[in-house]
Each structure stands twice: as C-alpha cells, then as structure tokens.
C-alpha positions, -999 to +999 in steps of 0.1 A: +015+082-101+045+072-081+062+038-091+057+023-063+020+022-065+024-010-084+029-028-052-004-015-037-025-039-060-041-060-046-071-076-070-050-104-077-054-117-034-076-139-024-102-119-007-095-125+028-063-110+019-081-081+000-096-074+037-060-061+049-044-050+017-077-027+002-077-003+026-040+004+029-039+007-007-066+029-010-046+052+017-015+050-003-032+062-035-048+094-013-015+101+000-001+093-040-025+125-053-031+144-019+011+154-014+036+165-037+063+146-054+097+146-029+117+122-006+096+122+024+067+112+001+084+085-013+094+069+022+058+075+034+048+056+011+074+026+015+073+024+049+033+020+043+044-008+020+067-023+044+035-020+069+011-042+042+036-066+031+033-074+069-002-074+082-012-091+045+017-118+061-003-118+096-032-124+079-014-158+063-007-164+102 
C-alpha cells in the first residue's frame, strides 16, 4: 500500500462528509492495487487527493 493512502480515510468525517470522501477513497485504493508502483502512480493518486481535500471543502460550503 502506498503512503499516501493514509490520507484517503475517511471514517473519522461526519457522514455528510463520508458522502464525498467514500467514493474517491474507494477509487484511490483500486487504482492503489490495480497499477504498479512508479511516479505517474504516485501523482495520480495526489492529484486525486488534491481533488478530495477540495470537494470534502465544497461540501463544508
């Protein structure tokens, strides 16, 4: 599991934040096992994180 998955949690949110995070998560930890280890991976998958930490933010309105 990449490091960054940490990040993807998202049990700890209240769940009308759970509504946006969950299913980005859940794509992050596909991509995680689906693709091999490497650079492009590991922006994918922060630039997915950049995209959460956003629409969970959008959702705070």
């Amino acid at each position: 599991m990449s490091p960054i998955m940490k990040y993807f949690n998202y049990e700890h949110l209240p769940e009308h934040l759970q509504e946006v995070s969950k299913p980005i998560g859940d794509l992050a930890r596909q991509m995680d096992e689906a693709l091999p280890d490497g650079a492009e991976k590991s922006a994918g998958l922060r630039k997915l994180l950049e995209a959460k930490d956003c629409l969970v933010r959008a959702k705070l309105g």
